[in-house]
C-alpha positions as a Markdown table, in Angstrom:
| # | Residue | x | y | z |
|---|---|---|---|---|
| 1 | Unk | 19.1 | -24.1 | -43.0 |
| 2 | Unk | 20.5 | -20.9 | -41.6 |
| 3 | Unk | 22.1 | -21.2 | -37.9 |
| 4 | Unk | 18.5 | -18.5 | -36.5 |
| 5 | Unk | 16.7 | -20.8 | -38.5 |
| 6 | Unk | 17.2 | -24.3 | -36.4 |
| 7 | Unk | 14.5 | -25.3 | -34.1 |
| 8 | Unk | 15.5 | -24.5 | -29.9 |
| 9 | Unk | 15.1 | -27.0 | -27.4 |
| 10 | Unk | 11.2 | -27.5 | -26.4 |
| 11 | Unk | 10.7 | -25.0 | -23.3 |
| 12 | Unk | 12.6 | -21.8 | -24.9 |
| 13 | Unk | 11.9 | -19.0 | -26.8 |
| 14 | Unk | 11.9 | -18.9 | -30.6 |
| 15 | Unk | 12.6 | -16.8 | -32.9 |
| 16 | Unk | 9.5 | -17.8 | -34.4 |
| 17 | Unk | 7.3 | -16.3 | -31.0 |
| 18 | Unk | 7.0 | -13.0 | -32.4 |
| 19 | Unk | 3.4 | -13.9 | -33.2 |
| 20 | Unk | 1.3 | -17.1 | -32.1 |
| 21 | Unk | 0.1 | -18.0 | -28.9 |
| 22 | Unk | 3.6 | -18.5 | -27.9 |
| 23 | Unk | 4.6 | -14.8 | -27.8 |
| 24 | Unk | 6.1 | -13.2 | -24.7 |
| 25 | Unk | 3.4 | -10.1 | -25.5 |
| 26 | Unk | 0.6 | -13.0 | -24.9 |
| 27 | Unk | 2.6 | -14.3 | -21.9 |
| 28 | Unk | 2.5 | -10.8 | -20.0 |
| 29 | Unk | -1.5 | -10.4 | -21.3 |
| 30 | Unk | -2.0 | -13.7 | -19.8 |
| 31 | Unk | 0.1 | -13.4 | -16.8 |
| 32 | Unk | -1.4 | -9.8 | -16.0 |
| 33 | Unk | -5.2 | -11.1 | -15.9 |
| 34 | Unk | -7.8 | -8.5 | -15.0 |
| 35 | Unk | -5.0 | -6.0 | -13.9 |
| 36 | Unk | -4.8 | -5.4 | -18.1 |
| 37 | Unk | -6.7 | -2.8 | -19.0 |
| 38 | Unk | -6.7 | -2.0 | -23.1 |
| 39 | Unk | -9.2 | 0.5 | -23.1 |
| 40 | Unk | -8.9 | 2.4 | -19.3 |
| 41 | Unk | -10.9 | 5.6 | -18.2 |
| 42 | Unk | -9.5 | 8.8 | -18.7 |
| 43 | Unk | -8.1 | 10.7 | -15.6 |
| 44 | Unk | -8.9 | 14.2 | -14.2 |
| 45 | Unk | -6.1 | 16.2 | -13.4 |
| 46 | Unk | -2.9 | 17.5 | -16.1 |
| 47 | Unk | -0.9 | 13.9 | -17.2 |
| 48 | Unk | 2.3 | 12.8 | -16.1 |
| 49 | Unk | 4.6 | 10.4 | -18.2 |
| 50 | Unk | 8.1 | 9.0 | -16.9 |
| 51 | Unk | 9.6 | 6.1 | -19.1 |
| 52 | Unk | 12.0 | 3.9 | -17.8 |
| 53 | Unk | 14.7 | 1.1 | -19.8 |
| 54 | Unk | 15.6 | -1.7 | -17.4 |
| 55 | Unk | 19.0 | -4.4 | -17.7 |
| 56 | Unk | 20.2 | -5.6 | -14.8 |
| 57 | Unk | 23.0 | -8.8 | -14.8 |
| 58 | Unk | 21.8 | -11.6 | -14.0 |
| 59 | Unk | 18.4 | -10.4 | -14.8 |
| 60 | Unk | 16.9 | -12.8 | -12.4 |
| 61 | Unk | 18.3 | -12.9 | -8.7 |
| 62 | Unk | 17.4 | -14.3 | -5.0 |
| 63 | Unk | 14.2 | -12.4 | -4.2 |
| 64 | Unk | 13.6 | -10.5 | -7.4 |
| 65 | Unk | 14.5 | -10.4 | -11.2 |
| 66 | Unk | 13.7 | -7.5 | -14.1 |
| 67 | Unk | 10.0 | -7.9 | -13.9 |
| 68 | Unk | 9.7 | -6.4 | -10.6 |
| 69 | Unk | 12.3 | -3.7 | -10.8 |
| 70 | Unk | 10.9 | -2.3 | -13.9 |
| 71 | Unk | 7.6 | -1.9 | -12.6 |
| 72 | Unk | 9.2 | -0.2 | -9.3 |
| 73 | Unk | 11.5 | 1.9 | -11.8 |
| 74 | Unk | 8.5 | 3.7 | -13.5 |
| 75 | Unk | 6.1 | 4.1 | -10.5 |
| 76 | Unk | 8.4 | 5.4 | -8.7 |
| 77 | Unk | 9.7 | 7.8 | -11.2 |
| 78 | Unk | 6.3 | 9.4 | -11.3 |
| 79 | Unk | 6.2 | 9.4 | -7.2 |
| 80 | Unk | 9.3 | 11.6 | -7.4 |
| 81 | Unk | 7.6 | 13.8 | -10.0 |
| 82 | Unk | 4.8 | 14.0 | -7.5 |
| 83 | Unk | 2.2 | 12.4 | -9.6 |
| 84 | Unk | -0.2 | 9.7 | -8.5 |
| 85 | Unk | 0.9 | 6.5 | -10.8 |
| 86 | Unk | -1.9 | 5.1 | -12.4 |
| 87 | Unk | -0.9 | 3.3 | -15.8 |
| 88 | Unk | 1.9 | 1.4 | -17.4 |
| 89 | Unk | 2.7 | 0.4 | -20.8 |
| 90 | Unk | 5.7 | -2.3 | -20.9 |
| 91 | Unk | 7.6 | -3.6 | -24.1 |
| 92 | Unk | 9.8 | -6.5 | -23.0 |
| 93 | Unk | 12.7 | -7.5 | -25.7 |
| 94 | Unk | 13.8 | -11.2 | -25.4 |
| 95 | Unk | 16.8 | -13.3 | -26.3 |
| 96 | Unk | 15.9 | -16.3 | -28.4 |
| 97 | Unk | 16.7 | -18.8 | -26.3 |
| 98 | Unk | 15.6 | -17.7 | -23.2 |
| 99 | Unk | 14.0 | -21.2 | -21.1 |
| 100 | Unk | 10.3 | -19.6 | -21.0 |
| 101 | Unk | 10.0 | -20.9 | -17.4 |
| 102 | Unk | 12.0 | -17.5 | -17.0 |
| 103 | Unk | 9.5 | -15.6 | -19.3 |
| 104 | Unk | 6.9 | -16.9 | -17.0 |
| 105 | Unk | 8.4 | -15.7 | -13.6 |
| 106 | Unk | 9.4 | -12.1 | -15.2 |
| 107 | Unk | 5.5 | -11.8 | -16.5 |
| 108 | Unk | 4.5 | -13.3 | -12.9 |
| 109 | Unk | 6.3 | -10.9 | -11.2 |
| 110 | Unk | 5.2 | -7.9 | -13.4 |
| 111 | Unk | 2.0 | -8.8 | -12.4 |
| 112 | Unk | 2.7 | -9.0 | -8.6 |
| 113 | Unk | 5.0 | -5.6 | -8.5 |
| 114 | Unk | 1.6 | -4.0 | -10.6 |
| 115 | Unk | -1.2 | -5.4 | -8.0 |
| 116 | Unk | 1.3 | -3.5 | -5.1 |
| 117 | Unk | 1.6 | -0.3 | -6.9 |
| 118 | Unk | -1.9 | 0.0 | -7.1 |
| 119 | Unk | -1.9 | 0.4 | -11.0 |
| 120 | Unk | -2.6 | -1.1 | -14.2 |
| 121 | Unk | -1.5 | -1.9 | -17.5 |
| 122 | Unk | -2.4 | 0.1 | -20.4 |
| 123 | Unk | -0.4 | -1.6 | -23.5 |
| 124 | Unk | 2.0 | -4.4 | -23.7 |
| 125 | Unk | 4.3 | -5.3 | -26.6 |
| 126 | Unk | 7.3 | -7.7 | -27.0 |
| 127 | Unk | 9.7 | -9.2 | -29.4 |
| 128 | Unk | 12.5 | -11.5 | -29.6 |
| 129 | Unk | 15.7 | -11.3 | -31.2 |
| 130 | Unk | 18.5 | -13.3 | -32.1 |
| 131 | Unk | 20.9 | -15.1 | -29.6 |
| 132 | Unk | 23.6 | -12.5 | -28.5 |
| 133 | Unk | 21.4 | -9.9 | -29.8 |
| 134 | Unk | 20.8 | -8.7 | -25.5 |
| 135 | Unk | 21.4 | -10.4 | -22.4 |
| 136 | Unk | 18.5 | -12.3 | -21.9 |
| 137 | Unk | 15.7 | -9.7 | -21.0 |
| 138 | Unk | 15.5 | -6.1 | -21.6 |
| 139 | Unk | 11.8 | -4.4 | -20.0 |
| 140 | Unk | 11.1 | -0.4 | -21.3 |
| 141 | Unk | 7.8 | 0.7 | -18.9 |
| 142 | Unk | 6.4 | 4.0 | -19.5 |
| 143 | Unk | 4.2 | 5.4 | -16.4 |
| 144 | Unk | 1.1 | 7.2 | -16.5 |
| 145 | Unk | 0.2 | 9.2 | -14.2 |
| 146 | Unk | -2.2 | 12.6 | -12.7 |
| 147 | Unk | -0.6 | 15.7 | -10.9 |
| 148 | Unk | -3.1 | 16.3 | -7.9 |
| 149 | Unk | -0.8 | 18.1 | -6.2 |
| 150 | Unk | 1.5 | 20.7 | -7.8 |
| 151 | Unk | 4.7 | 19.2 | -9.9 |
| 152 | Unk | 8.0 | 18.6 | -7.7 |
| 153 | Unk | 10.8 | 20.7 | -8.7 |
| 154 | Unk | 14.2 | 20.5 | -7.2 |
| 155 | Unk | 14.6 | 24.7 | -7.8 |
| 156 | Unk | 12.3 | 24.9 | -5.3 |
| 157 | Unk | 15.0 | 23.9 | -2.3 |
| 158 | Unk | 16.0 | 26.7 | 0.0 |
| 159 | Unk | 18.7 | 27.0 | 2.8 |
| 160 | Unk | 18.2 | 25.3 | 5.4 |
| 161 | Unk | 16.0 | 22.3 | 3.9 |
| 162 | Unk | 16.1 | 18.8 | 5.1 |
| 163 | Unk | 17.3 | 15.8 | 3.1 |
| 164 | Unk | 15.5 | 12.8 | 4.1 |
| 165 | Unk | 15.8 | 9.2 | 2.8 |
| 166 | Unk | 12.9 | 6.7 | 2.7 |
| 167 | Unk | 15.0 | 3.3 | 3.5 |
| 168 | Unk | 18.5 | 2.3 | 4.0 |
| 169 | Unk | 21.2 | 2.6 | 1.5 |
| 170 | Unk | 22.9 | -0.4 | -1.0 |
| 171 | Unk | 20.7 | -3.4 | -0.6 |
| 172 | Unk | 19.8 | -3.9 | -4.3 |
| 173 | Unk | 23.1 | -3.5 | -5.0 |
| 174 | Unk | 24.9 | -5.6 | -2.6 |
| 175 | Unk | 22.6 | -8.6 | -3.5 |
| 176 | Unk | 23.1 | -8.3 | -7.3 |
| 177 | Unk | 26.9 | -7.5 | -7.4 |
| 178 | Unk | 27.7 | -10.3 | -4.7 |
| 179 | Unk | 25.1 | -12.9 | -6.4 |
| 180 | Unk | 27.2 | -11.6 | -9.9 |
| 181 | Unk | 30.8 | -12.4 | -7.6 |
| 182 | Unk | 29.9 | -15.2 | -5.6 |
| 183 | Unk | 30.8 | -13.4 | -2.9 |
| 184 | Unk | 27.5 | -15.2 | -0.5 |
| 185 | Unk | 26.6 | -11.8 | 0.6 |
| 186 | Unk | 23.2 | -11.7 | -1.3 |
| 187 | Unk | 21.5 | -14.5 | 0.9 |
| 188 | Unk | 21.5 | -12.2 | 3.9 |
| 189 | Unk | 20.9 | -9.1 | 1.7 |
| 190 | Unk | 18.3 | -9.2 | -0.2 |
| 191 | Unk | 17.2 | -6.7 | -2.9 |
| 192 | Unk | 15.0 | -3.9 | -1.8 |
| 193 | Unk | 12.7 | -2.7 | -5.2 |
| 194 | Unk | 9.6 | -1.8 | -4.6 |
| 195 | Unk | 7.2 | 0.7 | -5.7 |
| 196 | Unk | 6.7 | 3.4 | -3.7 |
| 197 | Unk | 3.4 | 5.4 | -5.9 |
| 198 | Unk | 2.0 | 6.2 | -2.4 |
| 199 | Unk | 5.5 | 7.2 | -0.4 |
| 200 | Unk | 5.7 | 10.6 | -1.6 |
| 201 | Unk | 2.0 | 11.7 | -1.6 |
| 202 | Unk | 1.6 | 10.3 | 1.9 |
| 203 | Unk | 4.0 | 12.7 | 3.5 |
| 204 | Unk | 2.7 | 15.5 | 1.2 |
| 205 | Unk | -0.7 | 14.9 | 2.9 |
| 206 | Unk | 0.4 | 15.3 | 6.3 |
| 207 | Unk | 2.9 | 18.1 | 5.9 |
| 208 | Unk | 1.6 | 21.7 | 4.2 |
| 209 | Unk | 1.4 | 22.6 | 0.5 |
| 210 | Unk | 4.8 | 23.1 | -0.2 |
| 211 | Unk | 6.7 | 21.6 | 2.9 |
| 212 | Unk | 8.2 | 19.0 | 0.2 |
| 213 | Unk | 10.5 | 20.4 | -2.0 |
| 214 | Unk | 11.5 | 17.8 | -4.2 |
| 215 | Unk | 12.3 | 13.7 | -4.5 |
| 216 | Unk | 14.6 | 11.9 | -6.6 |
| 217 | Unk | 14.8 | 8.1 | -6.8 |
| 218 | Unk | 18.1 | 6.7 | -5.9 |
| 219 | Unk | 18.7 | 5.0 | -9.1 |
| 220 | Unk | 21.6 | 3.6 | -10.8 |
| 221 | Unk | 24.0 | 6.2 | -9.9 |
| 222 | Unk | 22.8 | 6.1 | -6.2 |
| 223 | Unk | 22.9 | 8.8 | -4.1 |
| 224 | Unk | 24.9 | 10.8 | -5.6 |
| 225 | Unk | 23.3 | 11.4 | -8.5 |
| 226 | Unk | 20.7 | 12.6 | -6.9 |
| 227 | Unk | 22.1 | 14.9 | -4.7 |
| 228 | Unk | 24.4 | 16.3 | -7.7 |
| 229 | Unk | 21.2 | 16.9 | -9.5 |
| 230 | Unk | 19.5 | 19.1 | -6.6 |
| 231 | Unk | 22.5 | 21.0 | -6.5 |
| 232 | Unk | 22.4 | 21.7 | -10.1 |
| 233 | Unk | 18.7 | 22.9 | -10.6 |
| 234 | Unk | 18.4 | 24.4 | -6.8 |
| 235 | Unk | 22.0 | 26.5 | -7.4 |
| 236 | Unk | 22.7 | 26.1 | -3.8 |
| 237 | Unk | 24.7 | 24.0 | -2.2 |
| 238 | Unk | 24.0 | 20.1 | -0.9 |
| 239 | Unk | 25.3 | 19.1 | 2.1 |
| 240 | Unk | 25.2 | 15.3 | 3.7 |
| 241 | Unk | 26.4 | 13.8 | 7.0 |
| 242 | Unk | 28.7 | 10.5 | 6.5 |
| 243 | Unk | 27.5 | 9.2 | 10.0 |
| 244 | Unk | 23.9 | 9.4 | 9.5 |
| 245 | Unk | 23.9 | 7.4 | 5.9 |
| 246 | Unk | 21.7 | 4.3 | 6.5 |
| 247 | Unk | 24.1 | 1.4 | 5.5 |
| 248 | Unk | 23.0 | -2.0 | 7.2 |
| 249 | Unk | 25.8 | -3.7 | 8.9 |
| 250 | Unk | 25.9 | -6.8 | 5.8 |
| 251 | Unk | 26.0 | -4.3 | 3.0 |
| 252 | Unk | 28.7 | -2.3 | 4.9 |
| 253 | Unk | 31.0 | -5.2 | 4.8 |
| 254 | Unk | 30.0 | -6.0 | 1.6 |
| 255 | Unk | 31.1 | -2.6 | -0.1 |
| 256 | Unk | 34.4 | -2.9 | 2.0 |
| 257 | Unk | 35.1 | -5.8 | 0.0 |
| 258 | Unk | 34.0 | -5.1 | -3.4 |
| 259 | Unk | 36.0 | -1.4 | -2.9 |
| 260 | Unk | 32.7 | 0.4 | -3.8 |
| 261 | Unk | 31.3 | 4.0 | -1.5 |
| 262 | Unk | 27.7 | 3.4 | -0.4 |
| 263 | Unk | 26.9 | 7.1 | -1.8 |
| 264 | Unk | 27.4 | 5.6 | -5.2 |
| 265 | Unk | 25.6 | 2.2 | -4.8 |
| 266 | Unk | 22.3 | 1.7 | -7.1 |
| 267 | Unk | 19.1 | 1.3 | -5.5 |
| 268 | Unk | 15.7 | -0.2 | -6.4 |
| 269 | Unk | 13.4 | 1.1 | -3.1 |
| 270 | Unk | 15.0 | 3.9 | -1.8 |
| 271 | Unk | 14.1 | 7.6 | -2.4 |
| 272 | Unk | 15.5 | 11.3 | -1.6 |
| 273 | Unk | 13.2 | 13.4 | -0.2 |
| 274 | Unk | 14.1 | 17.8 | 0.4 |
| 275 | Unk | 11.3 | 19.1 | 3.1 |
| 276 | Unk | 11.4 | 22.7 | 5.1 |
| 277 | Unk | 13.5 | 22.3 | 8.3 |
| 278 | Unk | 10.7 | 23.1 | 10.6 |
| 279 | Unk | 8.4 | 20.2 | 8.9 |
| 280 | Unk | 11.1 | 17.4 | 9.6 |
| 281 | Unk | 9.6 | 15.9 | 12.2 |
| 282 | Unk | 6.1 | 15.4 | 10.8 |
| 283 | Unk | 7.9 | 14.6 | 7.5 |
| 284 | Unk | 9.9 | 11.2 | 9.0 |
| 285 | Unk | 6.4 | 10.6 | 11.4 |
| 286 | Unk | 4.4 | 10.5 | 7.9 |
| 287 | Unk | 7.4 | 8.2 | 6.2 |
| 288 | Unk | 7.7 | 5.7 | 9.3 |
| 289 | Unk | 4.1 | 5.1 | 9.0 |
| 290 | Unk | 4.4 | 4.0 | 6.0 |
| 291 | Unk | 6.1 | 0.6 | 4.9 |
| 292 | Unk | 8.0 | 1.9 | 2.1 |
| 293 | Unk | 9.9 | 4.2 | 5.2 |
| 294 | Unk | 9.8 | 2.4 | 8.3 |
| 295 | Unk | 13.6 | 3.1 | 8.3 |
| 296 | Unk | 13.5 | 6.5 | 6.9 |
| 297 | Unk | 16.3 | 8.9 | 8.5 |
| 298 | Unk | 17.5 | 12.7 | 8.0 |
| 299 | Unk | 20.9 | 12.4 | 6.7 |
| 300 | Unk | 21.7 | 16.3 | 5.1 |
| 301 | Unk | 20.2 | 19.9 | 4.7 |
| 302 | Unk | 20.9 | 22.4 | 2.0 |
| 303 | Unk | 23.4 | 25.0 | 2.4 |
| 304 | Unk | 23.3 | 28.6 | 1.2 |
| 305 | Unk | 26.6 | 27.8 | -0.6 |
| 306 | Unk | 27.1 | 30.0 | -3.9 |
| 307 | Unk | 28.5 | 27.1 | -5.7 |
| 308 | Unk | 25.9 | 24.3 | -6.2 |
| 309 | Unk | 28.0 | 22.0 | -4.8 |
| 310 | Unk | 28.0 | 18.5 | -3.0 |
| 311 | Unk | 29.9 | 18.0 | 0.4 |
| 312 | Unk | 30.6 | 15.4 | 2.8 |
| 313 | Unk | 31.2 | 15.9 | 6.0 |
| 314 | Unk | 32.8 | 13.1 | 6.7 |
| 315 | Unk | 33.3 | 10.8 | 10.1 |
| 316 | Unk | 36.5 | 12.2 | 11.0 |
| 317 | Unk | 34.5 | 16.3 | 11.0 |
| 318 | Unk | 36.4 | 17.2 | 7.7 |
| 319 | Unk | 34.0 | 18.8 | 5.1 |
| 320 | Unk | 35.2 | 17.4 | 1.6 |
| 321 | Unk | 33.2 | 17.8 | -2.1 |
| 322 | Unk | 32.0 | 14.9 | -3.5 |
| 323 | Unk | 34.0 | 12.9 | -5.8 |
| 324 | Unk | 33.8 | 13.3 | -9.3 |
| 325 | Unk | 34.5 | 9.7 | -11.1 |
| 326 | Unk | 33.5 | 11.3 | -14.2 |
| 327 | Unk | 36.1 | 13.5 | -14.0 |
| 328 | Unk | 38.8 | 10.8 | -14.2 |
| 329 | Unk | 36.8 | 8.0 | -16.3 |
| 330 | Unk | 36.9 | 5.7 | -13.5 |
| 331 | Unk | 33.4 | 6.1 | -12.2 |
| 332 | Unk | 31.5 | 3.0 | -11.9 |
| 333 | Unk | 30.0 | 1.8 | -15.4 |
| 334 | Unk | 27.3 | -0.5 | -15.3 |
| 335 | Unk | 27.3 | -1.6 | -12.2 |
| 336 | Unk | 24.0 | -3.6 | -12.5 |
């Protein structure tokens, strides 16, 4: 008998659960309940479609695991777009192997990140592969959603605009990097993904047509990444304030000891929002109402710098461009 071919202990997935009751595709169908929808209504308005691929080590953590954050990844990627998410499709591939009491709680928490968004799901699929093959759990959701409003476009920044972030910086990180080191800070930091389908067109609502310029999700390559990619399609320059970066005090000291710069730190709930200067105020009122941005803050503006640049001003007044790790090959890897 060949070594894929011997039966796992009772309570994990097989090889063999590609088809039959058993299967993880089943599992989510089952888990998802009336919130699966094969066959949905079509939706006035032009389509929007974001995919996202989600691995995170460990995939399952203190208050959260891969089922939520993929679910947050592709609502959230159509918020920034500045569509209104409506459907997913998720394809889940599982390590044989995997104790399906962890199956469960991933297609549980699908479920539960889906009923909060607001949405549904459209399609599911899932298959399992060979020990080794991936680390445990790998989920790919593709978003469907409708423009309402027009498309967000970073081009669209001017001089002078406002950069705004929805929720403190580095909590999703801190808890899975210290839960990964055993470093204890991840029990009073807890993750922060959540989906945020209703952020963005809550402030666009209270603010006028084209008072919000763009949004970007701060991702896996945190804020930086975003801010590097407004300068880039904007061609002016991006400017933030060190001081005003919302780092809570636990996740502070936690980058000190891991050596890591909150600007880089991946997030899960957290997005970056350009507005017009003179709709700031309305802009953070509309945010704070809302509970994906009770802790929203102004931390930047845009600059009419020829160079589509990022700068720091940093605490000590000096104005410094933003790192490049790329440059030297030592920029963080895969940090989650």
């Amino acid at each position: 008998m060949l070594r894929d071919e011997l039966p796992l202990p009772v309570g994990q997935v097989a090889l063999r659960d590609n088809a039959g009751a058993a299967s993880p595709a089943r599992v989510l169908v089952a888990a998802l309940g009336g919130l699966y929808d094969a066959e949905p209504a079509p939706e006035p308005g032009p389509l929007a479609v974001r995919t996202t691929t989600s691995v995170v080590d460990p995939p399952f953590y203190g208050n959260g695991d891969i089922g939520r954050l993929a679910v947050c990844a592709a609502v959230n990627a159509l918020a920034v777009a500045g569509a209104l998410p409506r459907r997913l499709a998720v394809a889940a591939v599982v390590e044989a192997g995997l104790p399906t009491a962890l199956l469960h709680r991933a297609a549980d928490s699908v479920r539960e990140a889906v009923r909060e968004a607001g949405v549904r799901v459209a399609a599911v699929d899932a298959t399992v592969v060979r020990a080794g093959e991936i680390d445990r759990l790998a989920l790919s959701v593709t978003g469907f959603g409708v423009f309402t409003r027009p498309p967000l476009d970073a081009a669209a920044l001017r001089p002078g605009d406002r950069i705004l972030l929805t929720a403190p910086l580095g909590s999703h990180a801190v808890h899975v990097l210290s839960l990964r080191a055993g470093l204890g800070y991840e029990y009073h930091v807890p993750s922060d993904a959540a989906p945020l389908g209703g952020l963005v067109e809550t402030v666009r609502a209270a603010l006028p047509a084209d008072a919000v310029r763009a949004a970007g999700v701060v991702g896996d390559g945190g804020l930086a990444a975003v801010l590097r990619e407004f300068a880039a399609l904007s061609g002016w320059t991006v400017r933030v304030d060190e001081a005003a970066l919302p780092v809570p005090y636990g996740a502070r000291e936690a980058f000190d000891v891991l050596g890591l710069d909150p600007l880089y730190a991946a997030g899960a709930g957290c997005l970056c929002l350009v507005v017009a200067a003179d709709a700031e105020a309305e802009a953070l009122a509309a945010l704070r109402g809302h509970r994906g941005g009770r802790l929203a803050t102004a931390v930047g503006w845009v600059t009419d710098g020829p160079d589509a640049a990022v700068e720091v001003s940093s605490l000590d007044g000096a104005l410094t461009p933003l790192r490049d790790d790329s440059e030297d090959g030592d920029g963080p890897t895969r940090l989650l």
